[in-house]
Every structure is written in C-alpha cells, then in structure tokens.
N, C-alpha and C positions, 0 to 999 in steps of 0.2 A: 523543464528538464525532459530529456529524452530516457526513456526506455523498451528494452524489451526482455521478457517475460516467456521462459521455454516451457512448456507442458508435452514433457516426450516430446514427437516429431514437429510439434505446430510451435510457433513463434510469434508474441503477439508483440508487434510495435506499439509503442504509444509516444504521445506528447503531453506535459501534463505540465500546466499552469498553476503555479499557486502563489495565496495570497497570505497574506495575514490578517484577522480581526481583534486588532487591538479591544475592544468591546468584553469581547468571550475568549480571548487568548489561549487562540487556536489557529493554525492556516486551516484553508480553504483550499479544493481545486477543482479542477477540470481536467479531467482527461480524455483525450481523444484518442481514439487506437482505431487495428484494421481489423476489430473481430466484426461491428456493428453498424458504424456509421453515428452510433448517438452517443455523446458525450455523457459523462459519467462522472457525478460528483462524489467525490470525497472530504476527510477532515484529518488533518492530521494534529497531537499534541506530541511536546518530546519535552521532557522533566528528566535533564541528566542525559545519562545513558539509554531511558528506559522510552519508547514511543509506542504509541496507541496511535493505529490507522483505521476510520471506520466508514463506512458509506452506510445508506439503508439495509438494515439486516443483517450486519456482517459486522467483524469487530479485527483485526490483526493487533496481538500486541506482541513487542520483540524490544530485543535489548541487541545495544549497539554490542561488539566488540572492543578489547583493549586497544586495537588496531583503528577505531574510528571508520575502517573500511568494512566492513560485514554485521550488519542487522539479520539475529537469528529472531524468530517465533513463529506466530501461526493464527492463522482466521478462524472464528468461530463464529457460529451465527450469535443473533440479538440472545437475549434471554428469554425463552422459551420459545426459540426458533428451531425446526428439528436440524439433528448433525445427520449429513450426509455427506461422501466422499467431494461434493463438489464445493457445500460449505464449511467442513474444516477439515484443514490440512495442514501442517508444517511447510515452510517457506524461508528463505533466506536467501536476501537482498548484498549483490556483493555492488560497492561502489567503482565503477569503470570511468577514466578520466579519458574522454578522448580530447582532439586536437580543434 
C-alpha cells in the first residue's frame, strides 16, 4: 500500500508491503519511504475495530471509526522507553482510495 505521512511542512512517501503470519497471527511489513533509504519493519494486529501497530521501541494503538475510514490513536514508546515529542504523539490515519 502506498502512503504518505505530513509532519508540518515535510511529507514522508512510503510503500509498504505486508504480509501475514499465520503462525503468530499477525501481518508483517516492510516499508520503504524517502526519509532514509533503509526499510523499516513493522507488525501490525487488528482484533475488531481496535489495531496495535509496533516496530522496535515504539507501540501505535488506534481504533478504527464507525466510518471504517479513520484510525484515531497514538505511538508510544516500548515499556520503559522514555516519552519524548518524537516518540509519543497522537496520530490519525484517514483511508484515501485512489485510482
């Protein structure tokens, strides 16, 4: 899936592969973007409404809307990782269909 991701003036593109592991019944991804050049694994679970997105360090949990279109919540770091403006912040994912 394609996105991108505004933070004030900057705009991060990405592409992001994901998979499923039947095993731990979880996807899996890969994303690639223009901040770094180095892909970037994450995990995604979604139980209902509710999804938890996590890479190393970092946690996002959000709940869909009645709309199926808008995931509200927010990243925090691991457990006992310190909070800092860069690791938790509020966030909300709006679903965009293009062509």
């Amino acid at each position: 899936m394609r996105g991108e991701i505004r933070i004030e003036d900057f705009a991060v593109q990405s592409l992001e592969i994901v998979g499923y592991d039947a095993s731990k019944k979880f996807f899996s991804s890969t994303v690639y973007s223009n901040m770094d050049g180095v892909p970037s694994l994450y995990y995604w679970n979604v139980k209902g409404d509710r999804v938890t997105h996590w890479t190393k360090g970092s946690k996002y949990t959000g709940t869909f809307g009645k709309d199926g279109q808008t995931l509200s919540g927010g990243w925090r770091p691991d457990t006992g990782g310190k909070e800092t403006e860069e690791t938790s912040y509020d966030a909300i994912m709006t679903r965009v269909n293009s062509k």
